[in-house]
N, C-alpha and C positions, 0 to 999 in steps of 0.2 A: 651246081646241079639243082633243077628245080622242081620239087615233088609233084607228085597229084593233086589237085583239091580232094578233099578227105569230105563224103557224102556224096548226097543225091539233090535232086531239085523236088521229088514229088516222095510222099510218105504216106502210108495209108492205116490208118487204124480201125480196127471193125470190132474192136468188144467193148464200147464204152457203157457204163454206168456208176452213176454217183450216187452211192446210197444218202438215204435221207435224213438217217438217224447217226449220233457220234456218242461216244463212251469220254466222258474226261470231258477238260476245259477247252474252252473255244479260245483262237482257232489256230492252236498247236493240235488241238487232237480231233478236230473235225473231218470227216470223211470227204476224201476227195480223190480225184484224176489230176496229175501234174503233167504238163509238158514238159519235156527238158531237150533243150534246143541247144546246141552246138555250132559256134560261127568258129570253126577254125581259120577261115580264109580272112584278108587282108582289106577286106570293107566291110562298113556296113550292111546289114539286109534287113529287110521287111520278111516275115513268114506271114502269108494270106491262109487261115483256116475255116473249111468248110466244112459245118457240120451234118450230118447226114440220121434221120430218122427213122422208122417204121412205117409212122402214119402220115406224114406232111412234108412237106414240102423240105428242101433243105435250107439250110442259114448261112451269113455267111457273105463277105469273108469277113473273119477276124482277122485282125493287123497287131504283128506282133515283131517288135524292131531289137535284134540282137546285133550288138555293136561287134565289130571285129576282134577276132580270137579269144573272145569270150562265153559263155555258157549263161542261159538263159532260163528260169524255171518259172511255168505261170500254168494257178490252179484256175484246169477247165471253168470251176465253180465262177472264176472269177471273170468270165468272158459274159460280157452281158449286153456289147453293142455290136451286133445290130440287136438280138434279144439273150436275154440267161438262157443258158441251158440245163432244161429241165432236169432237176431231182425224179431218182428212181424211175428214168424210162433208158432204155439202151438206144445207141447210139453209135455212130461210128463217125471219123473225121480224115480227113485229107489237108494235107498241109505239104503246101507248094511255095516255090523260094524261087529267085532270080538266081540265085547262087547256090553250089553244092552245101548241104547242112546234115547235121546228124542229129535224128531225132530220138527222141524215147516217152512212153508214159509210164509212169508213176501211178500207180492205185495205193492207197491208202484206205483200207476199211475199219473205222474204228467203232462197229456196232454192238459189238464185245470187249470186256476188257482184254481178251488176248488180240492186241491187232494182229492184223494180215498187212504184208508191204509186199508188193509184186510190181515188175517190172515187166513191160511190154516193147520193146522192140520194132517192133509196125514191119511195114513192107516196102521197102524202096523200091522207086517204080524210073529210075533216072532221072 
């Protein structure tokens, strides 16, 4: 018997921001947006993300390669080709696969000592 592929090919995120400021040492406790990416199926895939702004233009694509039936975690902070994405501006992102994947973001706000960790979900769009 052979399952469904488990995900979507397009995932939409619309509340991003990376605050500027972090409580604690760097960088276990720096403020940031994680991706966490899920290959449950049986190849490799590339994730292409697009970052989307207020004021300009959008960016984009980040290339992001999760090897098969594995899980994949990469801090937004750390997307910086074509360019970084800017500290303290909001943001939204789209991320699209050749293949079904599951995605998630991560916020970590460490501008207090009491962190905040929240998990975002997105919107699968098929």
């Amino acid at each position: 018997m052979t399952c469904p592929p488990i995900g979507h090919r397009r995932w939409v995120f619309t509340a991003g921001n990376i605050p500027p400021q972090a409580t604690g040492p760097e960088p276990e406790f720096t403020s940031r947006d994680e991706l966490c990416i899920l290959n449950a199926g049986g190849t490799d895939v590339c994730a292409a993300v697009t970052v989307y702004h207020e004021d300009r233009e959008p960016v984009g694509p980040y290339h992001i390669a999760v090897p098969a039936k594995r899980v994949r975690h990469v801090r937004v902070n750390d997307l910086i080709e074509p360019e970084a994405v800017p500290l303290d501006a909001p943001y939204a992102m789209i991320v699209t696969c050749g293949a079904p994947i599951v995605v998630q973001v991560k916020r970590l706000d460490t501008r207090q000592t009491a962190l905040a960790l929240s998990v975002d979900s997105g919107l699968p769009l098929g």
